[in-house]
KEKE-3310 file (N, C-alpha, C; in steps of 0.2 Angstrom, whole numbers, plus 5000, padded with zeros to 4 digits):
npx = (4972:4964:4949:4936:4928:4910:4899:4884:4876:4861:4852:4847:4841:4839:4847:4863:4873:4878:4878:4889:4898:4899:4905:4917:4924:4921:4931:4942:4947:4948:4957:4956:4953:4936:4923:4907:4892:4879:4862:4850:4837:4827:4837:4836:4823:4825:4832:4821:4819:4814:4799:4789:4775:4777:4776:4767:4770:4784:4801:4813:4821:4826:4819:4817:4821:4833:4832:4836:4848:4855:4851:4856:4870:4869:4865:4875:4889:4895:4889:4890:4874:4871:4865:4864:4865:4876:4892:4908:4921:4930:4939:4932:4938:4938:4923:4918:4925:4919:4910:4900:4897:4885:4873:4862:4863:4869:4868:4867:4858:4847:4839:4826:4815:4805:4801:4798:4786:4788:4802:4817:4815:4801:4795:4786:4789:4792:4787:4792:4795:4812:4818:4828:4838:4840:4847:4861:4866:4873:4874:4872:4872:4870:4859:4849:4839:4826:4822:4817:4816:4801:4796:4800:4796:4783:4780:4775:4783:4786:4786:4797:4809:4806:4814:4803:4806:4817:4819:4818:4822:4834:4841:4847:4863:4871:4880:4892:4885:4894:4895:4885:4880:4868:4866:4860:4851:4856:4866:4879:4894:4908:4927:4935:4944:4944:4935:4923:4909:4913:4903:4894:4877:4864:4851:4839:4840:4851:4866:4868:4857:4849:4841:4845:4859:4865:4862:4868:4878:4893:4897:4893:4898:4910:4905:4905:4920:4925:4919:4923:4937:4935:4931:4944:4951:4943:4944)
npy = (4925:4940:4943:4957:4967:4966:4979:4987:4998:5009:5019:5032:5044:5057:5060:5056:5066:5064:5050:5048:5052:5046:5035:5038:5043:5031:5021:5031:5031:5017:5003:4991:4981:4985:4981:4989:4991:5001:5000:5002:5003:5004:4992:4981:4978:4975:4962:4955:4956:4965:4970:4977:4993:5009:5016:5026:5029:5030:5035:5035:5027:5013:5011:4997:4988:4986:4976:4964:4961:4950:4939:4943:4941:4928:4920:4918:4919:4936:4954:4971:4984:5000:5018:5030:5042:5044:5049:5042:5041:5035:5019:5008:4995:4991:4991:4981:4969:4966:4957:4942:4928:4922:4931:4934:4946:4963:4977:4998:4999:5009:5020:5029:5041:5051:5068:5076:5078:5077:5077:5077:5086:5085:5073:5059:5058:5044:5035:5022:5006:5002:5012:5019:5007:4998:5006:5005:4988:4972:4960:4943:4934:4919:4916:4924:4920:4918:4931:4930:4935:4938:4937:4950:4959:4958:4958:4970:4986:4988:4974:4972:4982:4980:4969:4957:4946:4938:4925:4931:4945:4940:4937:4948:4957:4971:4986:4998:5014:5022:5019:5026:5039:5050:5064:5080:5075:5067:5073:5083:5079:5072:5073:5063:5057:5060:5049:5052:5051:5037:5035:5046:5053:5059:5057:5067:5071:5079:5089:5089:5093:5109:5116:5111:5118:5120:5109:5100:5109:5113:5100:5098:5108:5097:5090:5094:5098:5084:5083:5091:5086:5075:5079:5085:5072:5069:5078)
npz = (4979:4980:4983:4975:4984:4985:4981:4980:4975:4976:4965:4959:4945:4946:4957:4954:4954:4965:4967:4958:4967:4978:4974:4970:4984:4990:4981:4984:4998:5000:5006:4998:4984:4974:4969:4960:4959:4952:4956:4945:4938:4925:4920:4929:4926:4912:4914:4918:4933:4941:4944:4948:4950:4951:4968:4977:4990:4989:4990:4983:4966:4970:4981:4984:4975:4981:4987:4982:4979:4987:4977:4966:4969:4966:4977:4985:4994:5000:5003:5001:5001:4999:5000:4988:4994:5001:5007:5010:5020:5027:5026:5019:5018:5032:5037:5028:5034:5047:5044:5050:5052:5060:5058:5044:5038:5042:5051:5052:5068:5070:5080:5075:5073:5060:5063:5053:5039:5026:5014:5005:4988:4989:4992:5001:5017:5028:5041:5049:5062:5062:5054:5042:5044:5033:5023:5022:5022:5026:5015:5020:5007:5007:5017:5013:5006:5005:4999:4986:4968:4966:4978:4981:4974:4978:4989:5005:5007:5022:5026:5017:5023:5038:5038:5038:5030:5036:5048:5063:5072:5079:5066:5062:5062:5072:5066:5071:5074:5069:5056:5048:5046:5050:5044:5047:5058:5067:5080:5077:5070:5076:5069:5057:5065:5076:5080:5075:5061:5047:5036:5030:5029:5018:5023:5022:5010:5000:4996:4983:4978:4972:4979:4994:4996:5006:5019:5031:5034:5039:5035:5020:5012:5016:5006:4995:4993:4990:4979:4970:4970:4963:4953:4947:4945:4935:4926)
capx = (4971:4960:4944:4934:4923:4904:4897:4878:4874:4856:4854:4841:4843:4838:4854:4867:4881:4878:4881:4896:4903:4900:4910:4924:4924:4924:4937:4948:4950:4949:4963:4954:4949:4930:4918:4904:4886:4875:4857:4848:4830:4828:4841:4837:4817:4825:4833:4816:4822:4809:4793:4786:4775:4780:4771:4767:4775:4791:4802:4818:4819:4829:4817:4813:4826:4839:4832:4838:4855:4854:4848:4861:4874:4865:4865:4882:4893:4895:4889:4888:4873:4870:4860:4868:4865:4881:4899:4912:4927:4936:4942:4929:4938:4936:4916:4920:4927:4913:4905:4899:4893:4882:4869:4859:4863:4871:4867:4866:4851:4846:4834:4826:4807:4804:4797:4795:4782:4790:4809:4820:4811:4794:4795:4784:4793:4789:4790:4790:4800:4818:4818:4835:4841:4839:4852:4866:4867:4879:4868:4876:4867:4865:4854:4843:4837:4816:4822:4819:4812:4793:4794:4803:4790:4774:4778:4774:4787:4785:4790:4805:4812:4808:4815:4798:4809:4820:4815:4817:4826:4840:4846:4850:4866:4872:4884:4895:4885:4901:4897:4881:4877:4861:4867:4854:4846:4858:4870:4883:4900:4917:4931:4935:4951:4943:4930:4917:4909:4916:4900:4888:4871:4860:4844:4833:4843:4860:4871:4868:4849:4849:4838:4848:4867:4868:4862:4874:4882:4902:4896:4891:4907:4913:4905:4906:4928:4922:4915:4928:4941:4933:4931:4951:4952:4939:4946)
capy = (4932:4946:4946:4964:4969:4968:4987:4989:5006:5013:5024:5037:5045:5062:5059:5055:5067:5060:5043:5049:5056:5041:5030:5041:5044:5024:5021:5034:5026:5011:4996:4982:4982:4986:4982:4993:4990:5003:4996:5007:5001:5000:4988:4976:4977:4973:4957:4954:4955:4970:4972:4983:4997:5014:5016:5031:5030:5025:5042:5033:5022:5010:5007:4990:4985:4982:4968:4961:4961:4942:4935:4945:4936:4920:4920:4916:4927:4944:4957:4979:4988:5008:5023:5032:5049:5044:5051:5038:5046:5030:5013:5000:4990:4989:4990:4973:4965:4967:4950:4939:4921:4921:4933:4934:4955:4967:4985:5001:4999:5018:5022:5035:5041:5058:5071:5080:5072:5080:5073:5078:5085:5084:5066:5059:5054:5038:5033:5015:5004:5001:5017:5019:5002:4997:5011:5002:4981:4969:4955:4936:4932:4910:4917:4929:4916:4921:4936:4931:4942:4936:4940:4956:4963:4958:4959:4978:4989:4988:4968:4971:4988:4979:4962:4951:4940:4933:4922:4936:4952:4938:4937:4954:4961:4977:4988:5002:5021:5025:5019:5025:5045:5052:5070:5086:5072:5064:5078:5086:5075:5073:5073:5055:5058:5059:5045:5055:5044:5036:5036:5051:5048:5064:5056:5071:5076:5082:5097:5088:5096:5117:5119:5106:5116:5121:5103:5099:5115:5109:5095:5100:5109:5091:5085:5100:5097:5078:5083:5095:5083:5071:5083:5086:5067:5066:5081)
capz = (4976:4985:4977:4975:4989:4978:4984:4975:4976:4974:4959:4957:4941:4951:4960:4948:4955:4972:4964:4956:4975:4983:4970:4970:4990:4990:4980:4987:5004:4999:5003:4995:4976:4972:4963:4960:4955:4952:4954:4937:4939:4919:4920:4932:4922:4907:4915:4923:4941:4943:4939:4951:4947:4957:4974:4980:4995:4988:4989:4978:4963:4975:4988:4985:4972:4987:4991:4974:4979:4987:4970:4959:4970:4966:4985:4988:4997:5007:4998:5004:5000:5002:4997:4985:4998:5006:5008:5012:5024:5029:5022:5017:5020:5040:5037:5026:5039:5052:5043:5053:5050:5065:5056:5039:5038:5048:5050:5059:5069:5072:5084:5071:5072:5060:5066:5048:5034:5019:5012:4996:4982:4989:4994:5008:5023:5031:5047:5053:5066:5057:5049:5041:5044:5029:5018:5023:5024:5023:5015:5020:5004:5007:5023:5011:4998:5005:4995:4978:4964:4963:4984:4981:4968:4978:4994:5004:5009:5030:5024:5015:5026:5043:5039:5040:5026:5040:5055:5068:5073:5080:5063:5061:5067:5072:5066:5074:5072:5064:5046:5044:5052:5049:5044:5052:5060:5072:5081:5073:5073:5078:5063:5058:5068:5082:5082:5070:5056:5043:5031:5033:5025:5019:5023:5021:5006:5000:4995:4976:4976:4971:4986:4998:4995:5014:5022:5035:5036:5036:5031:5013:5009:5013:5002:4988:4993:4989:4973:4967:4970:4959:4945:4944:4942:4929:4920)
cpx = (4965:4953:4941:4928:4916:4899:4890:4876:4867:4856:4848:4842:4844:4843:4860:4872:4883:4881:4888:4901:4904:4904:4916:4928:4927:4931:4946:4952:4951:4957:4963:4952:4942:4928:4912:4898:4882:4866:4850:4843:4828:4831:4837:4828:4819:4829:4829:4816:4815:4806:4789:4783:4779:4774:4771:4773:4784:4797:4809:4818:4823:4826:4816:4819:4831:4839:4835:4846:4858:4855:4853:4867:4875:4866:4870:4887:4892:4891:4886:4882:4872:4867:4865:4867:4870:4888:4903:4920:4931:4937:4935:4930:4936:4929:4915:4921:4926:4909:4905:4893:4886:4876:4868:4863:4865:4871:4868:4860:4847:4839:4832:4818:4806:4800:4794:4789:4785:4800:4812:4814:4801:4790:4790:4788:4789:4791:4786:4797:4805:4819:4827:4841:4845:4846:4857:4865:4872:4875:4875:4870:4864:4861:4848:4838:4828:4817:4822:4814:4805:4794:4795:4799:4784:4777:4778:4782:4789:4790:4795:4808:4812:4810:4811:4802:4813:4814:4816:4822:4835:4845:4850:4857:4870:4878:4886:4891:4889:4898:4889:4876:4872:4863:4858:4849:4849:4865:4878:4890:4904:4921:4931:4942:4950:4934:4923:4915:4911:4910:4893:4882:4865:4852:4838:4836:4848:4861:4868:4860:4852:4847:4840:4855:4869:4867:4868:4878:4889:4901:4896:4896:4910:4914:4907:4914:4926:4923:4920:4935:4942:4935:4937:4954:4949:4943:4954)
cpy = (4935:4945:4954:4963:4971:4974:4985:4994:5010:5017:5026:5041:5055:5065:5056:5058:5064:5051:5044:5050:5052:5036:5032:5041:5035:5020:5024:5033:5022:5007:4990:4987:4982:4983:4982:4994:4995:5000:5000:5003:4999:4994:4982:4973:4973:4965:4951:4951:4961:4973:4977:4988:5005:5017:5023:5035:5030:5033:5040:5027:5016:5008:5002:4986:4983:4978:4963:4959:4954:4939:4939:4942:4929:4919:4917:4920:4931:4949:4967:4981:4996:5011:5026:5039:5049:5048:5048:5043:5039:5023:5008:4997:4984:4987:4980:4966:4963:4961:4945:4932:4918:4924:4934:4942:4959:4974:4990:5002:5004:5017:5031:5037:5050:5061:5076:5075:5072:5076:5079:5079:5083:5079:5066:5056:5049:5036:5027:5011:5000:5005:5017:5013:4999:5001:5008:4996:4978:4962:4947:4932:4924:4912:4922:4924:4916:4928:4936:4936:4942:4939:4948:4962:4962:4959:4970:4980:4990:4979:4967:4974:4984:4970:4956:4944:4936:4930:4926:4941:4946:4937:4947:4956:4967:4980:4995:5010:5022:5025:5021:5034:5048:5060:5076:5081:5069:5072:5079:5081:5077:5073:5066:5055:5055:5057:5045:5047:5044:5033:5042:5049:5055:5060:5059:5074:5080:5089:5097:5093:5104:5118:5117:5110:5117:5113:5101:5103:5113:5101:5093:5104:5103:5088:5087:5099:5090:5078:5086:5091:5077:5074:5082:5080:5066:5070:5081)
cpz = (4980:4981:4981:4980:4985:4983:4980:4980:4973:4972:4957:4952:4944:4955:4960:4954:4963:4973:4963:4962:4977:4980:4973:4977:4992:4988:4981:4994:5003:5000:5001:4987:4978:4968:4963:4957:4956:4953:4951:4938:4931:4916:4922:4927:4916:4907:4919:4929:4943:4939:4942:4948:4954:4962:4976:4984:4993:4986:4982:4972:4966:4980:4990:4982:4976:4989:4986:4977:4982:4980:4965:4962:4970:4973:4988:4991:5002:5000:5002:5000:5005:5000:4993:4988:5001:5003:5010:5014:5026:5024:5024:5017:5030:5039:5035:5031:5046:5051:5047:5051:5053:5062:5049:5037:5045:5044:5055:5062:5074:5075:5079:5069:5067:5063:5059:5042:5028:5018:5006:4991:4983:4991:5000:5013:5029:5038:5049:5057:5062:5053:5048:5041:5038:5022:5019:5026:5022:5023:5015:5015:5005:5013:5019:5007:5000:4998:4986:4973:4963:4970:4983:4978:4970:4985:4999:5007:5016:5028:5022:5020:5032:5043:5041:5034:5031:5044:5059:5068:5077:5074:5061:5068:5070:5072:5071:5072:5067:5055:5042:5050:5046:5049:5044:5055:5067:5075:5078:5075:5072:5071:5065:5063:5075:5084:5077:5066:5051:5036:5033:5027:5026:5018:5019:5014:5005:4997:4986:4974:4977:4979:4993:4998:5003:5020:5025:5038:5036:5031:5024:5010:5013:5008:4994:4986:4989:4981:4967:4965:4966:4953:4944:4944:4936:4923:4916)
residu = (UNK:UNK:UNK:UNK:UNK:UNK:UNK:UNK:UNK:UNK:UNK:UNK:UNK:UNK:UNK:UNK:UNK:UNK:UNK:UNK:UNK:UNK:UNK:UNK:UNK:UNK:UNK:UNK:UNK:UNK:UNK:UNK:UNK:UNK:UNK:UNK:UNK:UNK:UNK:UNK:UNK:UNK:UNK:UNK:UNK:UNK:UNK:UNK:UNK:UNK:UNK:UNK:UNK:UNK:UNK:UNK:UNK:UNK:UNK:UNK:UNK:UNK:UNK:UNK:UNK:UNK:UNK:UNK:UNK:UNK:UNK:UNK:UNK:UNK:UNK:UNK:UNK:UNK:UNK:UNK:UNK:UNK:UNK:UNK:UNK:UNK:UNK:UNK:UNK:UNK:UNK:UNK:UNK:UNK:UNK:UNK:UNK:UNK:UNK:UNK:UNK:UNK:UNK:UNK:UNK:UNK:UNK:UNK:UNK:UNK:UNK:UNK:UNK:UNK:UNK:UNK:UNK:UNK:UNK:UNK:UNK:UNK:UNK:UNK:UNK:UNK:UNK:UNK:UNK:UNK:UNK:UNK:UNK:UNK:UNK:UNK:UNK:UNK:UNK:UNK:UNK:UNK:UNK:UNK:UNK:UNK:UNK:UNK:UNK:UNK:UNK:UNK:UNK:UNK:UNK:UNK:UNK:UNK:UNK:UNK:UNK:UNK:UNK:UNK:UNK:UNK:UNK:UNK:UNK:UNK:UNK:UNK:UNK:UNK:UNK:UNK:UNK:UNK:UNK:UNK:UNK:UNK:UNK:UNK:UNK:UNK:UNK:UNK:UNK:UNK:UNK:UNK:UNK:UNK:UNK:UNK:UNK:UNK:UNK:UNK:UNK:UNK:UNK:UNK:UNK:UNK:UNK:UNK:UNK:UNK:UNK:UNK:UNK:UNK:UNK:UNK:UNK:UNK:UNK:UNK:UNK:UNK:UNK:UNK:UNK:UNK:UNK:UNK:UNK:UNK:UNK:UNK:UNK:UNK:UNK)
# end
């Protein structure tokens, strides 16, 4: 029997329809069954996985919680996280299929230094080395097991985001651009047709913010088609 590919999906309540996009988007390519964890910050407090208080610095309520995603696999397994600012265009399943024994986590490992301070909604925007790496991991959770819920809640955020929990940068290993574009950040892409990406990733802020609906420029009526397409399921 197939079992279900375990997605956990960071969820800002601020960013709900964006949550809603990127389910639907996933499920709609999809050739493997899912299944689909939002990771609700209430939630995980009330099952005393996170204690954390909220850091300034910290722009989503997801910034730290990701690192949870070991521990809620009881570190057995594969398991996808993402940001919930994404758009899924191709089959998850391929991404799936990219696991490798040989390393702890695979990502895409973006050469990405801001040059703006400010983010979505007023956030600050951080810049440190392994910017972005992080949105997107494929955690081989029996290699995370430093990642448990007492580390994950005291340790800073430079620790978590550049992988000081592993033994070195050899355990990390690197994914294809493709499943992870940095929309108005990295240059304008191709169709998936012809090589484009197959997860776009509004970093700085998506179509789903009032002030954010042009972000991307085609892009953003992707994501609006995206959205729309969902709704005449929903309805």
């Amino acid at each position: 029997m197939v079992q279900p590919i375990p997605i956990f999906i960071g969820y800002d309540p601020r960013e709900r329809a964006a949550t809603n996009v990127l389910i639907d988007s996933l499920y709609q390519h999809s050739s493997m069954p899912l299944a689909i964890t939002p990771l609700v910050t209430p939630q995980l407090e009330a099952q005393g996985l996170y204690t954390r208080a909220r850091n300034p610095l910290q722009s989503t309520a997801f910034s730290f919680s990701r690192f949870l995603v070991p521990r809620l696999m009881n570190y057995r397994g594969w398991a996808i996280f993402m940001d919930c600012d994404m758009l899924c265009r191709g089959d998850i399943a391929t991404l799936w299929a990219e696991r490798d024994e040989r390393y702890a986590l695979l990502c895409v490992q973006h050469d990405h230094i801001p040059t703006e301070t400010v983010k979505f909604l007023g956030e600050t925007q951080s810049a440190y080395p392994k910017k972005n790496w992080s949105s997107l991991m494929l955690f081989n959770s029996e290699r995370c097991t430093a990642l448990t819920p007492e580390y994950v809640n005291e340790a800073s955020g430079l620790e978590l985001h550049r992988f000081h929990w592993l033994a070195g940068d050899h355990e990390v290993g690197a994914l294809t651009h493709r499943w992870n574009h940095l929309v108005d950040v990295q240059p304008a892409p191709a169709a998936v047709a012809d090589g484009g990406p197959l997860l776009l990733h509004w970093t700085l802020g998506g179509p789903w913010f009032p002030d954010q609906r042009t972000m991307g420029g085609p892009l953003a009526a992707e994501w609006f088609g995206a959205r729309d397409d969902a709704h005449k399921l929903w309805s």
